[in-house]
C-alpha positions in Angstrom: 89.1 124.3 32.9 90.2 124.3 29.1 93.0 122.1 28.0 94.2 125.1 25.8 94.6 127.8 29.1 97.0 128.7 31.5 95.1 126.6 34.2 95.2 123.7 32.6 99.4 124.0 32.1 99.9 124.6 36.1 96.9 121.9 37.0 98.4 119.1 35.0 102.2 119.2 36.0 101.3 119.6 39.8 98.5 116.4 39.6 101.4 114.3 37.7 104.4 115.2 40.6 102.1 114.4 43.2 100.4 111.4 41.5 103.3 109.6 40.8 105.4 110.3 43.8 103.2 111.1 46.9 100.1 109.0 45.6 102.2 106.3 44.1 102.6 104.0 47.1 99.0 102.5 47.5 96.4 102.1 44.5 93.4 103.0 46.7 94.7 106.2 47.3 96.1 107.1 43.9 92.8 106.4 42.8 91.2 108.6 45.2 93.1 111.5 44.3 91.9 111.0 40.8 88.7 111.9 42.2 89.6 114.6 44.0 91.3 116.1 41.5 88.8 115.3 39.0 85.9 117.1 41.0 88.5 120.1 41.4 88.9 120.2 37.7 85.0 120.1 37.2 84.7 122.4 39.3 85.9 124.9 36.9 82.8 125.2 35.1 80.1 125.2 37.8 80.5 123.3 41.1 76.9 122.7 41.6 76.7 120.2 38.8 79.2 117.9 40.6 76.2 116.5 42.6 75.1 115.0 39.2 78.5 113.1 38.8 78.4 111.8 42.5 74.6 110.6 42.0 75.1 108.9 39.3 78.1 106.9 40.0 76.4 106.3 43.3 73.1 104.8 41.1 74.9 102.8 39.0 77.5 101.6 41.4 74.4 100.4 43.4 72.9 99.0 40.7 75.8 97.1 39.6 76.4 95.9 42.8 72.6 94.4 43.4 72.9 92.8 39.9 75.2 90.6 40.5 74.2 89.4 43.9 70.5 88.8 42.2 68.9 85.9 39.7 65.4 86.7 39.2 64.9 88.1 36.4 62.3 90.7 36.9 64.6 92.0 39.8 66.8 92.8 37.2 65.0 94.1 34.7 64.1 96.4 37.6 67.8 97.4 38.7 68.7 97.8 34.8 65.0 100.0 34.5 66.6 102.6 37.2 70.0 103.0 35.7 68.0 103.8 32.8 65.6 105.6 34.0 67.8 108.0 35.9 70.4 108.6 33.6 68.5 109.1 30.5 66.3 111.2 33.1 69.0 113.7 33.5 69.3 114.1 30.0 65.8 114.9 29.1 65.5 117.2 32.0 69.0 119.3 31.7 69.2 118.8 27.6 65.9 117.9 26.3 62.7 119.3 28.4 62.4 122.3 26.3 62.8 121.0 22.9 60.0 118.3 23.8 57.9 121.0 25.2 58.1 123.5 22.6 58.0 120.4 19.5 54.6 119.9 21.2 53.3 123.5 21.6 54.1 123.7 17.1 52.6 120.1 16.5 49.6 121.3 18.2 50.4 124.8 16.2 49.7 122.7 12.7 46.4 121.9 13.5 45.0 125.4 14.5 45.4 124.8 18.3 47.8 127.0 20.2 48.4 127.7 24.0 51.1 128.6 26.1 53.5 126.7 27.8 56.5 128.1 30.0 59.5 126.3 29.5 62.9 125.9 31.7 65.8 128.6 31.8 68.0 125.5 32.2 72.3 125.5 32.3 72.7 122.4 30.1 75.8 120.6 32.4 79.2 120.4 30.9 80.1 116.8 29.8 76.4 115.3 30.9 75.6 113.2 27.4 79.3 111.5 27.7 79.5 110.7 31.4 75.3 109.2 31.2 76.5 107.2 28.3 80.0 105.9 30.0 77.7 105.0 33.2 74.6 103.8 31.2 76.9 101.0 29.2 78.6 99.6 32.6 75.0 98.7 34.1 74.2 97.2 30.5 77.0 95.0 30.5 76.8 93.7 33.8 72.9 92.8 32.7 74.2 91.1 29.7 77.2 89.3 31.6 79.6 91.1 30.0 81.5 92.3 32.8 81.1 91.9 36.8 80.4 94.3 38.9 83.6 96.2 40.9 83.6 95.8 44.6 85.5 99.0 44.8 83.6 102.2 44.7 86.5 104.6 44.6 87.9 102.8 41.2 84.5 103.1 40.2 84.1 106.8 41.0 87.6 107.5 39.1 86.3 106.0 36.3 83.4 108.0 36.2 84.8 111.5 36.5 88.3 110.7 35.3 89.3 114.8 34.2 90.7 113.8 30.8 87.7 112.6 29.3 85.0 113.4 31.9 83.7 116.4 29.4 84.2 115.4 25.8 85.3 111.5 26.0 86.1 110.0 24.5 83.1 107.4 25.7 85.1 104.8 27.3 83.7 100.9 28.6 84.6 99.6 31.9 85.7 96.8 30.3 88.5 98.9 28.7 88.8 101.7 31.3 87.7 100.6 34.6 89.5 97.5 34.4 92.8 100.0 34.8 91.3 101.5 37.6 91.6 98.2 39.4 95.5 97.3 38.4 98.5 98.9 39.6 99.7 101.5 37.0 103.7 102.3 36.6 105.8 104.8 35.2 106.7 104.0 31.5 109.1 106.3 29.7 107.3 105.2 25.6 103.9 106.0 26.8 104.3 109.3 28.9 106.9 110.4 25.3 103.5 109.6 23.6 101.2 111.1 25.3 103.3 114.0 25.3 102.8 113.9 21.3 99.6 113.8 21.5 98.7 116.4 23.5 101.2 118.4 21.3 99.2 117.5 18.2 95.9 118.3 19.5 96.8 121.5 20.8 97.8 122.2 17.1 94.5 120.7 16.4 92.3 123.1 18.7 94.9 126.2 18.7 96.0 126.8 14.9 93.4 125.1 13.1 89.8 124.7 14.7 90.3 128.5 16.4 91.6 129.8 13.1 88.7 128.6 11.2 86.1 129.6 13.4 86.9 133.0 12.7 86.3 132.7 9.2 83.4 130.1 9.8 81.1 132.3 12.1 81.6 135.7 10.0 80.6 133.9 6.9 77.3 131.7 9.4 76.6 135.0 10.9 76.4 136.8 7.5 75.5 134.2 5.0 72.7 136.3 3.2 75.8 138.7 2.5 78.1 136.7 0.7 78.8 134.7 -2.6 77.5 130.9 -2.8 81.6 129.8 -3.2 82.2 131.6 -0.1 79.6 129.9 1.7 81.0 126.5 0.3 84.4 127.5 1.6 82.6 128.4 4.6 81.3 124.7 4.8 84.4 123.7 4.3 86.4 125.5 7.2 83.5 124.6 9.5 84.1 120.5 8.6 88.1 121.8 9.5 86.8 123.5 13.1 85.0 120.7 14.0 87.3 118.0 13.5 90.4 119.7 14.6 88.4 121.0 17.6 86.7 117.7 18.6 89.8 115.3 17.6 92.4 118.3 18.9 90.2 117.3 22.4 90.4 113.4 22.6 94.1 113.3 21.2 95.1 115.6 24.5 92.0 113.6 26.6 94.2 110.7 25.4 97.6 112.1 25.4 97.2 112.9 29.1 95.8 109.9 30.4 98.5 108.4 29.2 101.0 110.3 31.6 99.1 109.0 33.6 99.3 105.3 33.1 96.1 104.5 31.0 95.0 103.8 27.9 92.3 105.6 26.2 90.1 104.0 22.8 90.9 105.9 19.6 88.0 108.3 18.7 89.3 109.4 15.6 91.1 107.9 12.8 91.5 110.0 9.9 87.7 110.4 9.3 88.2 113.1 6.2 90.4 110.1 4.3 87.0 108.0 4.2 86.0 106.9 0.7 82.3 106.3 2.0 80.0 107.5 4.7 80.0 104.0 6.1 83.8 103.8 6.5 83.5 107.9 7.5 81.7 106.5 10.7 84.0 103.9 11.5 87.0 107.2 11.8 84.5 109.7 13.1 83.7 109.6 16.9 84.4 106.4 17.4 83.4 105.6 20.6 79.7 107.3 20.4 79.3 105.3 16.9 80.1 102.2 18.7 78.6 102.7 21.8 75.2 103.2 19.5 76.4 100.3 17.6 76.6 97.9 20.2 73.7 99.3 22.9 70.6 100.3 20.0 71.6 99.4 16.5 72.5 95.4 17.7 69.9 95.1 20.2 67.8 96.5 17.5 68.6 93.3 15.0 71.3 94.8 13.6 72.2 93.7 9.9 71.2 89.8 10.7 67.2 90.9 9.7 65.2 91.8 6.7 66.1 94.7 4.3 63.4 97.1 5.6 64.0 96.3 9.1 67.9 96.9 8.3 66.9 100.4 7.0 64.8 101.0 9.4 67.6 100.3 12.4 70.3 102.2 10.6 67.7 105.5 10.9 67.1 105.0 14.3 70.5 104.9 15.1 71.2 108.4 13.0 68.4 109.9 14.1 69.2 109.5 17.4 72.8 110.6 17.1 71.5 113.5 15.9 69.5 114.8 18.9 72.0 112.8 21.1 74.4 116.1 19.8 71.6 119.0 20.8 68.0 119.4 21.5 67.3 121.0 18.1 65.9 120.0 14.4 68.8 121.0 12.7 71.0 117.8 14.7 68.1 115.3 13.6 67.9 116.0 10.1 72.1 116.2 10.2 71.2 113.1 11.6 68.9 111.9 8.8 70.9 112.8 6.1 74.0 110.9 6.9 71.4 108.0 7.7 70.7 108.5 3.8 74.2 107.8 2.7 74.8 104.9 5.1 72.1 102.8 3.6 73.3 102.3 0.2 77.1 101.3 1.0 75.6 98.8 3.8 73.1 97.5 1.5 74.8 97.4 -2.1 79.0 98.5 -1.8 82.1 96.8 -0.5 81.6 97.8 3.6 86.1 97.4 4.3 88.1 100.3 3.0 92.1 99.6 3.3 95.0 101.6 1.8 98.1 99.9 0.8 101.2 100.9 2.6 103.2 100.7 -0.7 100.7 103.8 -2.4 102.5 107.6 -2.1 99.0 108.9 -3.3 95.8 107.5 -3.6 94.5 105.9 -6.9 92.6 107.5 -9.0 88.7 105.5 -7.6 90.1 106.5 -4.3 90.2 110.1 -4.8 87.6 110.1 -6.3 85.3 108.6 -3.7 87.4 110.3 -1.2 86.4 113.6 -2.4 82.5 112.5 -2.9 82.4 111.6 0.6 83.6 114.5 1.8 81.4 116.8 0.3 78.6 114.9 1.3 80.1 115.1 4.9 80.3 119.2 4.7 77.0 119.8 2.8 75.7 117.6 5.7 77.8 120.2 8.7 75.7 123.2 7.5 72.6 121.5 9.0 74.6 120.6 12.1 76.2 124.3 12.2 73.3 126.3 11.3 70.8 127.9 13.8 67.6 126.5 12.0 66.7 124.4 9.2 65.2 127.3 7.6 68.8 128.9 7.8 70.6 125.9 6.4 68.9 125.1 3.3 68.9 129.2 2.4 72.3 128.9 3.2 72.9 125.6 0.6 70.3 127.3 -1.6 72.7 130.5 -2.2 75.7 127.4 -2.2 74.4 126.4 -5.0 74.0 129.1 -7.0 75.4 130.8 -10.3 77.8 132.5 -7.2 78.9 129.3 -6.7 81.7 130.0 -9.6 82.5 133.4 -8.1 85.9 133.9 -6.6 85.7 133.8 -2.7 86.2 135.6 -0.3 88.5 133.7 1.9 92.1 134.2 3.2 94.1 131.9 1.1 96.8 130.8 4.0 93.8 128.8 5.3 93.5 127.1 2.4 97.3 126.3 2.1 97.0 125.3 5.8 94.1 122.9 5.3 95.7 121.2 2.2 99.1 120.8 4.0 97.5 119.1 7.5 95.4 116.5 4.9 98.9 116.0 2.9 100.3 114.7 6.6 97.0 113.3 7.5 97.8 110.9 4.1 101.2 109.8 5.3 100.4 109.0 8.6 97.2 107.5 7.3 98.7 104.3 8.9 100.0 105.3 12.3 98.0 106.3 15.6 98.2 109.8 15.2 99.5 112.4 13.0 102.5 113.0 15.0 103.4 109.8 15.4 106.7 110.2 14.2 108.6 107.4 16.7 109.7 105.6 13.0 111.3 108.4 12.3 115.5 107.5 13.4 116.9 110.5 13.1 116.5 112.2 16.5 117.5 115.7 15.5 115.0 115.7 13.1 112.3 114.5 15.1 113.0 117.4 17.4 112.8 119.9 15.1 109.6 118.5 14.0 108.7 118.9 17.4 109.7 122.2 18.0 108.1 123.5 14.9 104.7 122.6 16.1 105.4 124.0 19.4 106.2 127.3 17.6 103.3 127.4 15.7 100.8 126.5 18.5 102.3 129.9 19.8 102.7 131.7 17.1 99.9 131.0 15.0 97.2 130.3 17.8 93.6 132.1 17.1 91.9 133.5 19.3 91.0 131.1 22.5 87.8 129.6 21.8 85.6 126.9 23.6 86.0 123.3 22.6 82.9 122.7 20.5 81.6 119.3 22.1 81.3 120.7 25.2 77.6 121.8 24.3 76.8 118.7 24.3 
């Protein structure tokens, strides 16, 4: 079920009536028609995959459970070696099985050697890498003492499969999430007029500007050999536009409609195309899979408290890994590797912190500068992620950046106008939650029409319904 569909509008006012009137009157059972309706909403995309959801939160339930009632060590080790073993399992059978296989067939191909190996015609699950990850980090906190393990297995199911973020995340903690599950939630009128924002922002995210730039972005992909290198570029550049608005238009509704419901999701994005380096670029972008490799492989890893080369080495293990955490294909890793690249030298020689002052209208001068360098690193490093191949990416940057690089494009120059205009309001609210975040604003008739003017252009100037981009992987 897509957030931007028909479904999803008759789905979500039916589970709020019944959640906060029928379900209202115990905790146990408001929680447990989260999970009904959170299997229903699943459902959607292929039933059969639910048994994945309901064995891992039956693993790591169990696991969490016999972790805390244990000492020994080894015993442990054990428990935390079969949350490990089973979720990162699922992943390499559903996601990775034939990228392993077939990057073994070609190594072997190098030296002369070839044979034949059948591979899997394998349906990659909807939401697998985000749901592994949010069950994965539970049984590693209870290990480290973090957290204690719930006694309550529905809360624990919820928080599993809860429908807002159960295919795209954002990646949530149980320290953060879970901990909800387990309090009594009320009605409050702020946070369901928020949530309501939200979800009205991100459907202008997804709606007007990620499904209006994927026209434009897979005519030019699919016909790159055919076109001028500044059309490619602009072709980059309404790709870096699709992806955010698609992938940030998805957590600010994931958000927006948990919070109708009475929780509180983490920010995943914040602004990420305002960054002035790629350092600070990863502290806006994807926020909770940044930190969730931040705090469970780059820290355990050292982190920054070691040697130079150790520090460099960590940092690429952590990008490369992101990179074929996103798909089972070259092109992610050396997306990947790139950005690893550009990490290195602000960690290792810049100013880390990036602020802007409140009192600024516009940017200084350094600012936009950096600003702009950063992002063009950031969209010369999306044709690798975008592409089909490597080979296709660096003939598509090899055409960028050529003499038809100071050609006129060929690009339809509302988008452009469109793109400008969203940054311009991504600056102002550069300081507030989201980019309709407009609650300072005192004047209620004007708020309204802000409102309704959004509202008009997620109907009017909607592209054509396509599927949220993350949900690949």
């Amino acid at each position: 079920m897509l957030f931007n569909t028909l479904d999803f509008a008759i789905f979500l006012p039916i589970v709020l009536v019944l959640y906060w009137t029928i379900f209202n009157r115990s905790l146990r059972w408001q929680n447990l028609f989260l999970v009904v309706v959170s299997y229903i909403f699943y459902s959607f995309w292929d039933w059969r995959f639910l048994s994945l959801i309901f064995m891992s939160s039956v693993v790591d339930f169990t696991v969490g459970r016999a972790l805390v009632k244990t000492n020994s060590q080894p015993r442990r080790k054990l428990l935390l070696y079969v949350s490990l073993i089973f979720n990162l399992g699922l992943l390499v059978v559903f996601k990775y099985f034939n990228f392993f296989v077939e990057t073994f067939v070609d190594s072997f191909a190098l030296f002369g050697t070839s044979f034949n190996v059948n591979t899997w015609s394998i349906l990659l699950p909807v939401g697998i890498s985000f749901y592994t990850f949010q069950t994965l980090s539970y049984t590693i906190d209870i290990y480290k003492g973090k957290i204690t393990a719930t006694r309550d297995p529905v809360a624990f199911f919820a928080f599993v499969s809860f429908f807002p973020q159960l295919v795209a995340g954002p990646i949530e903690r149980a320290s953060n999430l879970l901990s909800q599950f387990e309090a009594r939630r009320t009605f409050q009128y702020n946070k369901n007029v928020d949530g309501l924002r939200l979800i009205l922002g991100g459907l202008f995210k997804k709606m007007v500007i990620a499904d209006n730039c994927a026209l434009i972005v897979n005519s030019i992909f699919e016909n790159y050999h055919d076109q001028s290198g500044s059309t490619l570029f602009f072709g980059a550049v309404f790709f870096a536009f699709q992806i955010y608005g698609d992938f940030s238009g998805y957590s600010d509704i994931a958000i927006g409609t948990s919070r109708l419901l009475g929780f509180d999701l983490m920010k995943n994005f914040n602004f990420p195309y305002l960054a002035q380096n790629l350092a600070d670029f990863w502290r806006r972008w994807h926020i909770s899979l940044s930190t969730w490799f931040r705090d469970y492989v780059y820290i355990p890893l050292g982190g920054s408290r070691v040697s130079k080369g150790r520090l460099i080495f960590n940092i690429f293990v952590v990008f490369l890994v992101s990179g074929l955490w996103h798909g089972a294909n070259w092109t992610f890793v050396l997306w990947g590797f790139i950005h690893a690249l550009f990490v290195i030298p602000v960690i290792l020689f810049l100013k880390n912190n990036v602020t802007y002052s409140k009192d600024r209208r516009l940017p200084t001068f350094r600012q936009f500068i950096n600003i702009g360098a950063t992002f063009f690193i950031v969209v010369v490093a999306w044709v690798f992620f975008r592409a089909e191949t490597i080979t296709d990416a660096f003939q598509y940057l090899k055409i960028v950046f050529s003499e038809s690089l100071f050609t006129m494009p060929h690009i339809p120059r509302s988008g452009i106008v469109l793109l400008l205009g969203y940054m311009v309001l991504e600056w102002i609210q550069r300081h507030k939650d989201h980019v309709l975040d407009i609650a300072y604003i005192r004047s209620r008739p004007l708020r309204y029409a802000i409102y309704y003017i959004v509202l008009f252009c997620v109907f009017y100037f909607a592209g054509d319904l396509q599927p949220f981009i993350y949900f690949q992987f």
